[in-house]
N, C-alpha and C positions, 0 to 999 in steps of 0.2 A: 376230512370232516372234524377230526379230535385237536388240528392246528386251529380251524375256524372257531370251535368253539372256546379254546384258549383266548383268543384273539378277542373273543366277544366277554369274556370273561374280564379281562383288562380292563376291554373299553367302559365295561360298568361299572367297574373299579375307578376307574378314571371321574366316571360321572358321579359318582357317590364323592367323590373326593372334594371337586371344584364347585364340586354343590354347596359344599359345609364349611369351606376353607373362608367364605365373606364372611359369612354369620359368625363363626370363630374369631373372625381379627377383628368384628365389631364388636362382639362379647368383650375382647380380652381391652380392645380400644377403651370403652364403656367402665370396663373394672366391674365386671357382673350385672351390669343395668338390661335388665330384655325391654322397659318399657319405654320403645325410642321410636319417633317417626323412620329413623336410621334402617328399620330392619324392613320396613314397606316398602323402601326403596329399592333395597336389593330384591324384595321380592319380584319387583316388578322386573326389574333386568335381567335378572340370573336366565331367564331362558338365553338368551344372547350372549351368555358368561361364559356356559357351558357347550356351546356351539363354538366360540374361538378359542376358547381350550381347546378340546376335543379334535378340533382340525388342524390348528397348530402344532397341536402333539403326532397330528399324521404325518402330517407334514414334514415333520422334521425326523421320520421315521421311527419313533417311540413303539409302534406297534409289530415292526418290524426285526426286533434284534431276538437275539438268544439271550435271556435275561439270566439264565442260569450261570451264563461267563460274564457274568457284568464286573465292568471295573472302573477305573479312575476317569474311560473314554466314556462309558455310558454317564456317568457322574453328570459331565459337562453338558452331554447333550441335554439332561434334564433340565440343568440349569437354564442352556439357551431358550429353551421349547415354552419354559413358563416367564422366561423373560419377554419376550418377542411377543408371545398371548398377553403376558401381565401390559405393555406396551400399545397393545391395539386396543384390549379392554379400557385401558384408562381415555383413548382417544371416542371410544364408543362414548361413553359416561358423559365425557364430558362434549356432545355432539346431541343427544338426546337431551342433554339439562339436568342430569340429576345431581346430584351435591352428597358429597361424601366426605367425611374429613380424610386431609391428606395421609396420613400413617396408615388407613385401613390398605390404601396400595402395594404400601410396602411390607406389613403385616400376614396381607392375602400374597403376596409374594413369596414370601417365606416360607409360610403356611403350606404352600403346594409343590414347593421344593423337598420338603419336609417330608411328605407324607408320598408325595407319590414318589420318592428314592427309597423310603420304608416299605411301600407296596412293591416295588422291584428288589428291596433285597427280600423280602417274602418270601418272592416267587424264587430267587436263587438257595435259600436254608431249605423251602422244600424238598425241592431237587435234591439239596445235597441229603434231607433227613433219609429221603425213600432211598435213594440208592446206598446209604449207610446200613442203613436197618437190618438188613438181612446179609450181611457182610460177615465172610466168615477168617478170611483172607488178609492179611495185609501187611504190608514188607515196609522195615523200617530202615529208613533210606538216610543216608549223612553223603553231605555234597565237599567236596574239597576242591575249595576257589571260591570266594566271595565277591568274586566281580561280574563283570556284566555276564561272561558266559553261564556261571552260576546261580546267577537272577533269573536269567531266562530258564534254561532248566527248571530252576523250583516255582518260577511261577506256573510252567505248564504241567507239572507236577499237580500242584493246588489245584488248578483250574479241570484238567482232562484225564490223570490218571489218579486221582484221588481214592478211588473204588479200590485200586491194588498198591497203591505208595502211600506210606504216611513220612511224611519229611522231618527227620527228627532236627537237623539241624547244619550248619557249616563248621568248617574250620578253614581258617588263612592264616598265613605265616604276618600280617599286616596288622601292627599293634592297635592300629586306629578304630579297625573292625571288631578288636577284640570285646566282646559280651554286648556288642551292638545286635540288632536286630534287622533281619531282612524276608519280608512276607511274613511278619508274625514269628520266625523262630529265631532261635539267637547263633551269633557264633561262638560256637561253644569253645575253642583253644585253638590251637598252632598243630600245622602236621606231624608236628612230635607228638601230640598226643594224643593221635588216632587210635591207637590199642585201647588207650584206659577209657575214651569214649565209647567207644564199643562195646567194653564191657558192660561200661556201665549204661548204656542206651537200649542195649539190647539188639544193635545194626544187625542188619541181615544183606544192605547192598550199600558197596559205597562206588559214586560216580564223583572221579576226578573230573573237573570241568575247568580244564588251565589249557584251550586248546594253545595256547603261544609259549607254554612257558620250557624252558630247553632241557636235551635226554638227559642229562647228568640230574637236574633237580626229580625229572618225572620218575628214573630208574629210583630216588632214596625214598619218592615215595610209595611209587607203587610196591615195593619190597615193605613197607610198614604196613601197607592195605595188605599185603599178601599174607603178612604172620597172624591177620586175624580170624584168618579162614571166611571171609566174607565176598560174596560174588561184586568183583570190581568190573566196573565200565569205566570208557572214558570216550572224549569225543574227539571226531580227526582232528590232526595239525593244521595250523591256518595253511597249511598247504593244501589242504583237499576244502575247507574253508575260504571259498574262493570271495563270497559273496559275505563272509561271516555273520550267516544269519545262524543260529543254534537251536538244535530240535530235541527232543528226547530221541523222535525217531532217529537220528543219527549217532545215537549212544552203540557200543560195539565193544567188546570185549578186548583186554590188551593185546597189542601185538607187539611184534619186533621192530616195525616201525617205531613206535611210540617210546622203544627205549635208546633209540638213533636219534629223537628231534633234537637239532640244531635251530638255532635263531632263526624266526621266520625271514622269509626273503619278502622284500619291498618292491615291488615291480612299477614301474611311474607308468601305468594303466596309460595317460596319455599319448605317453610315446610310442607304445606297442599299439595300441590302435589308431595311430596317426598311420601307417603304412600298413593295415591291414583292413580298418575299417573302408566298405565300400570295393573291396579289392578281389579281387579273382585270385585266389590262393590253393595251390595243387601242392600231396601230399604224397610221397611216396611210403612206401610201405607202409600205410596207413591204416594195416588194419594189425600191427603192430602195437607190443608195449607202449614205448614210445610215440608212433605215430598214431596208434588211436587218443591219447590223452591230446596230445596238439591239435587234434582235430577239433577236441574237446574244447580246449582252451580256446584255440583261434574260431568258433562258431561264438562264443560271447561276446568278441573284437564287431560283429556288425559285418563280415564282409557280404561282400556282392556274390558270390558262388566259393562253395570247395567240391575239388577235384580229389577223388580218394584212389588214389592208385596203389595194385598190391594185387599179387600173382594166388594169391590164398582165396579162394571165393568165399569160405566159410566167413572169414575173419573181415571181408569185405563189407560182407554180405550184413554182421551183425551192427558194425559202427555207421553205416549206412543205417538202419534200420532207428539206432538210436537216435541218431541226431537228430531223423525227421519225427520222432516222435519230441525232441523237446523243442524243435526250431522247426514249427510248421511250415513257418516264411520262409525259409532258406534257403535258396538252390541249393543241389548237390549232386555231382556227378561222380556215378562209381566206376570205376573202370577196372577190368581184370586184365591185366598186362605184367609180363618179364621187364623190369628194367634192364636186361641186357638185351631184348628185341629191337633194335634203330628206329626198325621203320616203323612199329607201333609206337615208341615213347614220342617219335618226330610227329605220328598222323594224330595222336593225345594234343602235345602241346601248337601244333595247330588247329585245332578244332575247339578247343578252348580257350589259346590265350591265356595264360596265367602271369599274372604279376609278379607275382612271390610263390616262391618255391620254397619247401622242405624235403630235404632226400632223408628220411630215415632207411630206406631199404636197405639191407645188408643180411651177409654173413656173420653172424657173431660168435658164434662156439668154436672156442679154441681147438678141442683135439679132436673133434672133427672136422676143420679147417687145416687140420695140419694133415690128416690121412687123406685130404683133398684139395691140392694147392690149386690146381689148376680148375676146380669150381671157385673157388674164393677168388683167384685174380679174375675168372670170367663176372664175378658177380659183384665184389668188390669196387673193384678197381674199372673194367669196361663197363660194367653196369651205373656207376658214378659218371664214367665219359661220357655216355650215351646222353643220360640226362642233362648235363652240364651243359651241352653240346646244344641241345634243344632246348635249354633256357637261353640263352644266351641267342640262338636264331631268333626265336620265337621275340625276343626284346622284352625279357623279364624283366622286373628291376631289381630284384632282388634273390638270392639264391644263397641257401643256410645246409648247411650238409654234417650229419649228423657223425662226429668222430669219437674216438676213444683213449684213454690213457693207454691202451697197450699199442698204441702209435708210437708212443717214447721208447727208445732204445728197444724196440721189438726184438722178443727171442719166440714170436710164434709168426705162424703164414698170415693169419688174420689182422694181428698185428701191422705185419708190415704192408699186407693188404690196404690197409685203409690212410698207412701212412701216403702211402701210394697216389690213392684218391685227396688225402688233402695237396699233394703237388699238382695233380691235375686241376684242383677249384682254384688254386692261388697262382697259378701257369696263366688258367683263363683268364683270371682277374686285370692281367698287365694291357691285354688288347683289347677287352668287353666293357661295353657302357653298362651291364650287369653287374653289380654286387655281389661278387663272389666271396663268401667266406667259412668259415669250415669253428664247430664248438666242440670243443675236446670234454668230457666228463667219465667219470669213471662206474663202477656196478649199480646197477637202476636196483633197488631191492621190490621183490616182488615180478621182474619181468618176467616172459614168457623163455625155460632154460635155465633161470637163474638158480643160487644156491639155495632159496628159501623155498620155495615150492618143490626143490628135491630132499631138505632136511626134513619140511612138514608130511612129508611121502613116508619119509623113512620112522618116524616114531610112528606114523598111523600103525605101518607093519611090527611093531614091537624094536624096530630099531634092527642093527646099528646102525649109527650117523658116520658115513665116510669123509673122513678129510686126509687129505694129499700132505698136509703137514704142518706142524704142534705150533709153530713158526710164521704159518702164512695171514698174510695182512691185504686188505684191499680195502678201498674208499667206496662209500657207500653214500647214493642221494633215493629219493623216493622220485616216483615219476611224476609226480604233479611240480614237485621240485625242480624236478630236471627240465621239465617240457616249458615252464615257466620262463627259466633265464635263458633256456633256447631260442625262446620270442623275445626277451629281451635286448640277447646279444642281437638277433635282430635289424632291431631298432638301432642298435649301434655301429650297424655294419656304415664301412666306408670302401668295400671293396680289397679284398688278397687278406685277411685276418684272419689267423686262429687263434679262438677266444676258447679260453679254459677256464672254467668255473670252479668255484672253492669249494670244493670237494669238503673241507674240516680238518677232521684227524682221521686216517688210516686204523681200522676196527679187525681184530684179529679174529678169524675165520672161526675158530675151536670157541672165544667166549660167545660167540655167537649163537652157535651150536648149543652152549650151554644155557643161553637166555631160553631159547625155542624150549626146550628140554624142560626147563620148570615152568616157565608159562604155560606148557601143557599138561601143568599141576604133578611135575613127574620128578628123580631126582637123576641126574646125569651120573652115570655110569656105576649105578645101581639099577635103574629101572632100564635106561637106555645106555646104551654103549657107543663110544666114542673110539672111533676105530680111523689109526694113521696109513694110507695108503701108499703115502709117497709123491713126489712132483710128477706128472705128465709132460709129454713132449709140448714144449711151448711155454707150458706156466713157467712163471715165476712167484718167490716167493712175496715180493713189494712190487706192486704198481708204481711208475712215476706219470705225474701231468707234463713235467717239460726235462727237456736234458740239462744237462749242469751248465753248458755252455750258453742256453738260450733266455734264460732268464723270461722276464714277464715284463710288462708296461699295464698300469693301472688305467681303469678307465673312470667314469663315472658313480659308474655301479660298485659296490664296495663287496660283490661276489661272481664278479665277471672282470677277469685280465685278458692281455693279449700275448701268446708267445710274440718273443724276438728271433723270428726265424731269417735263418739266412735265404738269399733270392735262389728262382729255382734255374735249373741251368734247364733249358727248355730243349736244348738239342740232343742231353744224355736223356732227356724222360721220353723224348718222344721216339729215340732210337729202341731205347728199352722196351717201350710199349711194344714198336713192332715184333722185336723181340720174341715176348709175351703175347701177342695173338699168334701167332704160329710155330709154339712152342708146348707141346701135348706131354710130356716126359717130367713129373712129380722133381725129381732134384735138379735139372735144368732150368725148371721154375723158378725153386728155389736159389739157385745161384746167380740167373739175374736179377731177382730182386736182393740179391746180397751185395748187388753191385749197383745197383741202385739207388740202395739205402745201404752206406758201409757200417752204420750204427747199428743193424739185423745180423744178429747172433743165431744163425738158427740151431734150435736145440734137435730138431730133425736130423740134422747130418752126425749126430754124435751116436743113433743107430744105424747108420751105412755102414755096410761094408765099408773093408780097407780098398777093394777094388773100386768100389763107386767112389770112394771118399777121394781116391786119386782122380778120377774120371773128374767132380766136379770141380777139382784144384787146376789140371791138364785145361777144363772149360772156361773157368775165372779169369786164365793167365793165357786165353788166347789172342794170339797177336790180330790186330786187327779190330779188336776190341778191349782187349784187357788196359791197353795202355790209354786208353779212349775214355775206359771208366776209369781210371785211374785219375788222370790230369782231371778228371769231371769231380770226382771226390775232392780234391786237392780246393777246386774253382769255390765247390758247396761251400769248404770251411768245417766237415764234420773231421 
């Protein structure tokens, strides 16, 4: 009832308007004369003046907006709505016979452009008087970044949180911007001189709004927001800016991420949904770090169904749940299965057919992988076969298997577990009309076990932060990151490739520990303590993506190579395998895959016994075999 009568409020508004607006531009036509046959004339037609206003202006939905967000788009429509009327009325006039001089057309045109954009900004200062009035509240906001993402921001500022943000103003490092204005306030300096605006502005929040710009620049500034004590936001990296549209709502507090951004990644959208769009695409451990995000990603690609496979029901259960709530239209099939089970992952990819395959399922933690070798080769490595096995029946075309830098020169089980598995996709490769190929990348930050949701555990508890050693280094990508150029490599598969992604620069483990640490407004090893553990069986202190010998080959993509791996000798992997399925005994594991991979150092045998340490030297160098793998390492080239 209180819309309706607004609505009717307008419309009288309206009519008061286009009633006055002839007599107006005859008056001012006139130069003050009221005494003119001129004004009889309009008297007689105005009923029919005010009827093609009035419907035109419905028409064009004039009655229908929220005038209190009016802007440059409402502008236009005014414009149109009295040109289009002002266009019919002139065809009326002049169809009835009445005679007007020509200017009053374009006078009474004006006239109603004028007044009724005055009568709609009205209605928006009211709006904004009452909800100010009694305003007791209000946070003084400075944006850093004067470009498009910071336009947006402060205009939804202006427009929708106005009652709690007064926007005091910008700073960019961009001479051009410098004391320019944007939405009414100015940019007031360069991120050097965030402090002394503060001071003197009186900030209370300041939101970085540079979603692209890289960690090095964001780390000097957000340390300049941080010395002013003032509550900083910023918004994700175009990594999670898929669609780069910018919200306030996706404003968020710094993280760790934020002081890692790398140059955003270019993805040729085309090419990734050319072999996805329309496609039947199954998703192993899908309800995974990794594979819930790809799920993620590949539902915006347009395919024809996904396949969400993953032995976790929980985890199934929740990425299943999400997608049908954003992609009503989307088939999706969830299925709860073992990738090491045959006959379900074969009764899966026959009853679905899938085109394209992702295996993210895995093992990944190291020193629990190493206190159980022989779940990791079961789940690893047979669990990769199984799947590979049924894509490749099934007449996939495509199949992308999710690997690791601790495949390089492995000193852990997991490790050389998945090294494992990339021989078995690039094996299949040489006889399958499937595209077999296998993406190397290094620590997802944020995954599910990873190091940052155990450091953020550990300050909750008052600390200490454990790390293994003062020394240790590892490559870090974000998952949208990662999951992204895992669809890209993709697109670029040609069948037997492992594609290794540019990781960056290698981020040592302890400054990391240290960022968390003050990010959570805290001082390292004062408030939290940082506490060296020691290496575990398996770790190492440096990650590699490829061995020395293997070099890379570029491709298109200027963040995706290809190792130069040597060919696989098909009759040592497949001997080994059998090997390894009927093989139950923890260092026996390990010593065929030490012969199977002679670049695996395992750091497990260096707690053996001197009796087992013999036992598995006496098992390396048995005849009948030892010399078998031997000639087979020699064939590899390691």
């Amino acid at each position: 009832m209180q819309q309706q009568l607004k609505l009717f409020f307008l419309a009288l508004m309206d009519i008061f308007i286009v009633s006055l607006t002839p007599y107006l531009s005859l008056y001012i036509r006139l130069e003050g004369t009221m005494n003119n046959p001129f004004f009889d004339q309009i008297f007689y037609i105005l009923p029919m003046i005010v009827v093609i206003r009035i419907v035109t202006f419905y028409w064009f939905g004039l009655y229908k907006r929220l005038w209190r967000y009016a802007s440059i788009n409402e502008v236009l429509v005014i414009v149109s709505a009295v040109t289009v009327s002002s266009i019919l009325i002139a065809g009326y006039i002049h169809v009835v016979g009445a005679f007007l001089p020509k200017s009053i057309y374009f006078l009474d045109w004006f006239c109603n452009i004028l007044f009724i954009g005055a009568s709609r900004f009205c209605v928006r200062l009211v709006h904004y008087w009452r909800k100010h009035k009694n305003k007791n509240i209000c946070v003084n906001v400075l944006i850093v970044g004067a470009g498009d993402a910071g336009a947006m921001i402060a205009r939804e500022i202006q427009q929708r949180y106005y009652t709690s943000k007064k926007l005091i103003g910008f700073v960019d490092d961009d001479q051009y911007k410098k004391r320019q204005r944007l939405f009414g306030v100015k940019v007031l300096g360069e991120c050097k001189d965030i402090e002394n605006i503060v001071a003197e502005y009186q900030v209370n929040e300041i939101i970085i709004a540079m979603p692209s710009v890289e960690g090095r620049v964001l780390r000097q500034i957000i340390n300049d927001c941080k010395a002013t004590q003032c509550s900083v936001k910023t918004l994700p990296g175009m990594y999670e800016l898929i669609d780069g549209k910018v919200s306030v709502q996706q404003l968020r507090n710094i993280d760790l991420e934020d002081l890692l951004r790398r140059d955003p990644v270019t993805l040729d959208v085309e090419e990734i949904a050319s072999y996805l769009s329309g496609k039947r695409v199954l998703v192993t451990g899908a309800g995974g770090s990794i594979g819930s995000e790809l799920c993620r990603q590949i539902a915006r690609m347009s395919p024809k169904m996904i396949i969400l496979v993953g032995k976790g029901e929980n985890s199934i259960y929740e990425i299943d749940r999400e997608l049908q709530e954003k992609y009503p239209d989307l088939a999706i099939e969830a299925a709860i299965a073992d990738v090491r089970d045959e006959k379900r992952i074969h009764a899966i990819f026959k009853q679905c057919e899938p085109q394209v395959v992702f295996h993210a399922a895995a093992h990944k933690h190291v020193p629990l992988m190493e206190a159980q070798p022989t779940e990791a080769v079961r789940n690893n490595i047979f669990g990769t076969k199984a799947v590979a096995e049924a894509a490749d029946r099934s007449g996939a075309e495509i199949f992308v298997m999710i690997s690791t830098d601790k495949a390089v020169n492995p000193t852990s089980v997991m490790g050389a577990t998945k090294r494992m598995a990339e021989l078995i996709v690039q094996n299949l490769s040489k006889s399958s009309n499937t595209k077999f190929v296998a993406v190397r990348f290094g620590n997802v930050l944020g995954s599910r076990g990873s190091v940052i949701p155990l450091f953020k555990k550990q300050i909750a508890q008052g600390g200490p932060i454990t790390i293994t050693h003062p020394e240790m280094k590892r490559y870090f990508m974000t998952i949208p990151e990662a999951s992204q150029l895992v669809l890209q490599a993709g697109a670029l598969a040609k069948g037997g490739e492992v594609f290794v992604l540019d990781m960056g620069e290698p981020v040592k483990i302890v400054d990391m520990a240290s960022d968390l640490i003050q990010l959570s407004g805290l001082v390292p090893n004062k408030d939290i303590k940082i506490q060296f553990s020691g290496l575990r069986p398996g770790e190492k202190l440096f990650e590699e993506l490829l061995t020395a010998e293997e070099g890379t080959t570029s491709t298109k993509h200027q963040k995706i190579f290809v190792a130069n791996l040597k060919k696989v000798d098909e009759q040592k992997l497949y001997h080994g395998l059998t090997m390894l399925k009927n093989e139950t005994r923890a260092e026996q594991v390990i010593t065929i895959l030490m012969n199977l991979i002679p670049t695996y150092k395992s750091a497990r045998l260096q707690y053996c016994s001197t009796t087992e340490k013999k036992e598995v030297e006496i098992e390396r160098n048995y005849n009948g075999s030892g010399d078998q793998w031997h000639q087979s390492a020699v064939n590899e080239g390691h």
